[in-house]
C-alpha positions in Angstrom: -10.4 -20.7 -8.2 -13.8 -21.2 -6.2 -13.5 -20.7 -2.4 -13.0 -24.5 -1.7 -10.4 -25.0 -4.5 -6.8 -25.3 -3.1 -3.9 -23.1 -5.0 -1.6 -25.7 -6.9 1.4 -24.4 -6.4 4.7 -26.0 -8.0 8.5 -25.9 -6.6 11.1 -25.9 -9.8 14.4 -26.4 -8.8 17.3 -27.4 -11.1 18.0 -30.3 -9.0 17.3 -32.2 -5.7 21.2 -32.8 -3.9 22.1 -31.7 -0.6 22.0 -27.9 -0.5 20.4 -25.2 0.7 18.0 -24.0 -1.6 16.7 -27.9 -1.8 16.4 -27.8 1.9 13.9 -24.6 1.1 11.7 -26.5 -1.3 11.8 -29.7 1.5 11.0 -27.2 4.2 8.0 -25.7 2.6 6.2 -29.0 1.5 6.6 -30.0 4.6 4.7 -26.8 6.5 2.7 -25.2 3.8 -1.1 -25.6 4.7 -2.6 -28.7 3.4 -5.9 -27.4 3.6 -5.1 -24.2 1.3 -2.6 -25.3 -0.7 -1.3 -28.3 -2.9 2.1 -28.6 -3.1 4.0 -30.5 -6.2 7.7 -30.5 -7.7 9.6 -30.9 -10.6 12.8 -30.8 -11.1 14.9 -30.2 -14.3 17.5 -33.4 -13.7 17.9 -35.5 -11.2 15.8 -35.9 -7.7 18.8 -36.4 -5.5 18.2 -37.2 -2.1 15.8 -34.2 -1.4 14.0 -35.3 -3.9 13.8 -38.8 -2.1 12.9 -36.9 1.2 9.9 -34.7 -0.2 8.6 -37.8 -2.3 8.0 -39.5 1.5 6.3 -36.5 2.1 3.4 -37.8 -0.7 4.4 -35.0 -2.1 4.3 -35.4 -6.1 7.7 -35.1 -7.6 8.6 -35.2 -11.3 12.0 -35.3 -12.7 12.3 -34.5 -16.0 15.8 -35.7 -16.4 16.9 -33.2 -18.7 20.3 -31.4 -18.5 20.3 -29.3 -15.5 22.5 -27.2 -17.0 20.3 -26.8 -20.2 22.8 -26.4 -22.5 20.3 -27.7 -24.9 17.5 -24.2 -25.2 14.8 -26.4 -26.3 14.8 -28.3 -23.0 12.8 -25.2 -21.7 9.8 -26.6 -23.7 9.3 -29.8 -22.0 8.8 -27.6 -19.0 6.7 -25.4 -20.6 4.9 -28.5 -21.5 5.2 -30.3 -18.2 3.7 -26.8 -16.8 0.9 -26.9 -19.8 0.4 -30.2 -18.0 -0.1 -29.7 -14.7 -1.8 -26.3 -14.8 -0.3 -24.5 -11.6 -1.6 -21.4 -10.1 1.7 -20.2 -8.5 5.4 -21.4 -9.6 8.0 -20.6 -7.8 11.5 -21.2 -8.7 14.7 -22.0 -6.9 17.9 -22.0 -8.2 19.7 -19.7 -11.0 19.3 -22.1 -14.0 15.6 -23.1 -12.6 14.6 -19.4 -12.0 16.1 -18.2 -15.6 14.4 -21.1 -17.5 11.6 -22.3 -15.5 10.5 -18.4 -15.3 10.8 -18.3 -19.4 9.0 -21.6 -19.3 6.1 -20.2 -16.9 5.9 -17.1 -19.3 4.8 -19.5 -22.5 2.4 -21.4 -20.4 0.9 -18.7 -19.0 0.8 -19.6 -15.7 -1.0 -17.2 -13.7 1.7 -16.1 -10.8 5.5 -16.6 -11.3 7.8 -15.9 -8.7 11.8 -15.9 -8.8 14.2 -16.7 -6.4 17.7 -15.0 -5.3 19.5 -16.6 -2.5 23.2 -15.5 -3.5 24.9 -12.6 -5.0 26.0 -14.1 -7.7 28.8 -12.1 -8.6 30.0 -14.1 -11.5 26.9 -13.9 -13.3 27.3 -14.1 -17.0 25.8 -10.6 -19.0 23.7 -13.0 -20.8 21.7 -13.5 -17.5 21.9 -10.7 -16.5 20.2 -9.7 -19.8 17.7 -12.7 -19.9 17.1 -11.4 -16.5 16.3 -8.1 -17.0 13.5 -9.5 -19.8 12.0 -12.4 -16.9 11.6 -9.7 -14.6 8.8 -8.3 -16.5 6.8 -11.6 -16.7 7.8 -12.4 -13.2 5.2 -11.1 -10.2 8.1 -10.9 -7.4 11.6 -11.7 -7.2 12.3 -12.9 -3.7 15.9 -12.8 -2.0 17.0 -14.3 0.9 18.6 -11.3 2.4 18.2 -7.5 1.9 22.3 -7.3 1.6 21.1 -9.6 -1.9 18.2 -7.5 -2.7 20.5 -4.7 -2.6 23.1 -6.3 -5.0 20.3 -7.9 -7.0 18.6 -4.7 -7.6 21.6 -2.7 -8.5 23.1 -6.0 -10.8 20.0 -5.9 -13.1 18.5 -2.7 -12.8 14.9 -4.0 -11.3 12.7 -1.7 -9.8 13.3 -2.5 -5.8 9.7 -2.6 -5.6 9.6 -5.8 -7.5 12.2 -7.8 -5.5 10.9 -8.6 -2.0 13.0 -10.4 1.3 11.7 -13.7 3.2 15.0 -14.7 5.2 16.3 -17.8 4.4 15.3 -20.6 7.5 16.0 -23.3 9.0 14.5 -26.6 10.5 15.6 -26.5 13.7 14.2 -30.0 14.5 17.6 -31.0 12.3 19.3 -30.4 15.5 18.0 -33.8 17.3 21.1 -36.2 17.8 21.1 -40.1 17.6 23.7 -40.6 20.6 26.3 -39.4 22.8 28.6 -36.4 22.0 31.7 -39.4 22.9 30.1 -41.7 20.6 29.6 -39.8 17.7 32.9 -38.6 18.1 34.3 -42.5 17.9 32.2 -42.6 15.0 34.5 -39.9 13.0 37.6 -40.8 14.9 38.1 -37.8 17.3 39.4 -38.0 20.9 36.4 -37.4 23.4 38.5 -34.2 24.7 39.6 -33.1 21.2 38.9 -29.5 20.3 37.0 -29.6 16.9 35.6 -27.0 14.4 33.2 -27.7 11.6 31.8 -26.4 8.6 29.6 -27.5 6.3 29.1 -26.0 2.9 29.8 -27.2 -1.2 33.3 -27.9 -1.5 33.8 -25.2 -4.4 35.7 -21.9 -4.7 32.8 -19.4 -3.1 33.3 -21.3 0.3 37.2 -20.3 1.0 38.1 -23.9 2.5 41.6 -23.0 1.2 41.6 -20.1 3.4 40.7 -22.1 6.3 43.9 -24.6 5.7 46.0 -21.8 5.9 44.7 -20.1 8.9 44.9 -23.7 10.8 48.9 -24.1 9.5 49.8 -20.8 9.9 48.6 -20.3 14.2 50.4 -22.2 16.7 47.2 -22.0 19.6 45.3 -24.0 16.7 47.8 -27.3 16.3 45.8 -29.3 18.7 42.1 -27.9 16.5 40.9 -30.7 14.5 38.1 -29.7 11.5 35.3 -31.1 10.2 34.6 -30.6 6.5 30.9 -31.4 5.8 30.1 -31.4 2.2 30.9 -32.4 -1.5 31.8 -31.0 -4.4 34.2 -30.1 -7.3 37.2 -29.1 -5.6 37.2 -32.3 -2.9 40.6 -33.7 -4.3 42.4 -30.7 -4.8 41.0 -29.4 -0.6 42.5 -33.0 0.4 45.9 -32.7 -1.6 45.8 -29.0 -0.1 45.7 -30.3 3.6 48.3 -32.8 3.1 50.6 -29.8 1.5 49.8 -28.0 4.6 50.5 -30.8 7.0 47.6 -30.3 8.6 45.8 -34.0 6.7 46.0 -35.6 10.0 43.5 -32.8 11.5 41.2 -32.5 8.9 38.6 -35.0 8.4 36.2 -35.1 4.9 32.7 -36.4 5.6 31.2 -35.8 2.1 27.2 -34.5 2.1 25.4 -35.7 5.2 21.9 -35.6 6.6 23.2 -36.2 10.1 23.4 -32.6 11.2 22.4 -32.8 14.3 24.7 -35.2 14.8 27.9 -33.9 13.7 26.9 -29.9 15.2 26.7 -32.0 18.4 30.3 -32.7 17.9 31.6 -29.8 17.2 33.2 -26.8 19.5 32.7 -23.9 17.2 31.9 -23.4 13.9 33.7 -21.4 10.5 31.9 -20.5 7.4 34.8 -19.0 5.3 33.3 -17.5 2.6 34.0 -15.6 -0.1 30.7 -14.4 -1.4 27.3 -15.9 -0.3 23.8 -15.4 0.6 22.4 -16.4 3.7 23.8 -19.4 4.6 21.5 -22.1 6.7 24.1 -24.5 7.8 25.6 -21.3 10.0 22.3 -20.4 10.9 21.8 -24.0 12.4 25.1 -24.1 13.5 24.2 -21.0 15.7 20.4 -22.8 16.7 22.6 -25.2 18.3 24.4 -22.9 20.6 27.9 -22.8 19.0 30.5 -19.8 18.6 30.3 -18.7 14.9 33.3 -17.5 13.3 32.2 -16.0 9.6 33.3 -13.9 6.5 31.6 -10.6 6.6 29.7 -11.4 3.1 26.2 -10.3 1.7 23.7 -11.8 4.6 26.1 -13.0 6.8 26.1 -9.8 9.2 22.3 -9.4 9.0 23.0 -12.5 11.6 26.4 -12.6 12.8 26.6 -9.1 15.0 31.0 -8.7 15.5 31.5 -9.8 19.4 27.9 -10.2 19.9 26.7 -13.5 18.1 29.8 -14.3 16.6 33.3 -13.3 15.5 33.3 -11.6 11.9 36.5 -11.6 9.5 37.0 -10.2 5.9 36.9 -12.4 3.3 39.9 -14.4 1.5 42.0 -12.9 4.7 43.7 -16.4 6.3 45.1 -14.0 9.3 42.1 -12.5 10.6 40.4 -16.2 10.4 43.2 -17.6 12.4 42.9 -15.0 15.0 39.3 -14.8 15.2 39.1 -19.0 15.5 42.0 -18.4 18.2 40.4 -16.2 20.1 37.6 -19.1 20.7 39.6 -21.7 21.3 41.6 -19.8 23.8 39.1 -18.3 25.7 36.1 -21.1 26.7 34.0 -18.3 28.6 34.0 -16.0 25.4 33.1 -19.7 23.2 30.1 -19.8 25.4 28.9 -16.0 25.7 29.2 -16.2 21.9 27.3 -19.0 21.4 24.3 -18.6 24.1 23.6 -15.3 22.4 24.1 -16.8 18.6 20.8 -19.5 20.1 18.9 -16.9 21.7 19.1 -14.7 18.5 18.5 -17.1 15.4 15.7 -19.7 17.3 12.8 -17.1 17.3 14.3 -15.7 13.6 15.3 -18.4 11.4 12.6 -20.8 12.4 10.8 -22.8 9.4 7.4 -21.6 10.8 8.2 -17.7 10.3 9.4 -18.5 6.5 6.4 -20.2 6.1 4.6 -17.1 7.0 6.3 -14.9 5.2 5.6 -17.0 2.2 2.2 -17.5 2.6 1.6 -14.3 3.0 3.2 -13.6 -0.2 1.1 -16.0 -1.8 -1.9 -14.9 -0.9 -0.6 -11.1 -1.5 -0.3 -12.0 -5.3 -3.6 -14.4 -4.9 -5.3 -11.2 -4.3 -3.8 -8.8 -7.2 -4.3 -11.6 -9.6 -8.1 -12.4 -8.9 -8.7 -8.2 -8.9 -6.7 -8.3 -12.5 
């Protein structure tokens, strides 16, 4: 690469839905410096609506429309070809299936700098990844995690030498925030009372998130009957959640939205927010939850308390414990002064953090870290 030439560097992701690892990839061809760098994407099935959203960006993205789950091994070849192709200088990979297989893929076509994403601790990780994964490391420059809580569990899951994992915090686009109307009328819009008392989370619908957890804590505590919930998200476990509400009486209070891009929006509507969790990385939605000023309560998983302080920016509870949850969300909605304290100091923590400008930063300067090693090599 002369002095003039930009650094081609390509996104792999698995796929393009709502989540928060495609919010990264959106995020970063959306700030990484035009004049240094040229961004493109490819994906390993479909675009999704991310992919719609970085495509407006005149950002090149390719779908190859193979199984995202590539149950089929010699899918990795057309993205070995697809990256024999398009010749980048840097891929970096999001996503487990992506970061196994578009790593391995990277490795045949030699592409000069390969870097690896963690953003969970993924704790039912097969031992054939974790195998395959102890092989990519070696081929792989850095390994970067979205917390240290997941370098931590990274490092001791695979037996990687620390020094090859790194941490950029996960980030958020806080511009996400802006709202379309009134608090009253986007309220109408879902069918809450202007005065209602409502909670909100928004995350996949699957097992990891411990929705069930939150049904029970709102059955169980007579200060939360009045509470109604927002569920913001898609996934799997969608019919069994909504059977589980009616079973819990609670249907009438809990409202399903499905995967939105109106988060601003619907944060605006919200009192407080509740990530349940059982396991996780670092989550964005609670993270711009918390950019918009409103009491968090959380489990305390993996990155969560590297932003959630216990009374300080937010209430922390274990994990798969329906009692403590109910308690900590009473303690909110029962005491408005404490909702606020909480919440003013969740803002003022997180907006000078979490901000899509630091994470671009961080990864640049990663870039340009590697840039450096591989021109000396």
């Amino acid at each position: 690469m002369t002095p003039t030439t930009r650094t081609k560097v390509l996104y792999l992701s698995h796929t393009l839905w709502i989540g928060g690892a495609e919010e990264m990839v959106l995020n970063l061809v959306n700030h990484l410096p035009r004049d240094r760098f040229e961004a493109m994407v490819c994906c390993i099935g479909e675009p999704g609506p991310i992919g719609d959203e970085i495509a407006a960006t005149g950002t090149p993205v390719t779908a190859l429309r193979a199984d995202p789950g590539l149950r089929h091994p010699l899918d990795v070849f057309k993205i070995r070809d697809f990256l024999r192709a398009t010749r980048p200088d840097i891929v970096h990979t999001f996503l487990l299936t992506a970061s196994l297989y578009g790593r391995l893929a990277a490795i045949l076509a030699r592409v000069p700098i390969i870097i690896g994403t963690e953003v969970n601790t993924y704790q039912d990780k097969r031992l054939h990844h974790i195998l395959a994964e102890r092989l990519l490391v070696a081929g792989t420059d850095r390994v970067v995690t979205s917390a240290e809580s997941v370098k931590d569990y990274y490092v001791r899951q695979i037996g990687v030498d620390p020094k090859r994992v790194g941490v950029i915090h996960n980030a958020v686009n806080f511009g996400q925030l802006a709202t379309s109307a009134s608090r009253a009328e986007i309220r109408g819009r879902i069918g809450l009372a202007p005065d209602a008392v409502v909670a909100g989370v928004i995350a996949r619908l699957t097992d990891q998130k411990g929705h069930a957890y939150l049904f029970d804590a709102i059955a169980r505590v007579p200060s939360l009957a009045g509470l109604d919930l927002l569920i913001v998200g898609d996934g799997p476990l969608r019919g069994a959640l909504e059977a589980d509400a009616i079973a819990k009486g609670i249907a009438n209070r809990v409202h399903f939205l499905g995967a939105r891009r109106d988060l601003g929006d619907l944060i605006s509507a919200m009192d407080l927010f509740v990530l349940p969790s059982l396991w996780e990385g670092l989550p964005l939605s609670m993270v711009l939850a918390m950019g918009a000023g409103l009491p968090v309560v959380a489990t305390a998983v993996a990155g969560v308390p590297e932003v959630v302080t216990d009374g300080v920016t937010g209430l922390l509870v274990p994990p798969a414990d329906a009692d403590a949850l109910g308690r900590a969300l009473a303690r909110i909605v029962t005491d408005p002064a404490e909702a606020a304290r909480l919440g003013a100091s969740a803002r003022a923590f997180v907006l000078p953090r979490f901000g899509v400008d630091v994470y671009v930063r961080a990864v640049v300067s990663l870039y340009d870290e590697l840039l450096q090693g591989c021109a000396a090599a």
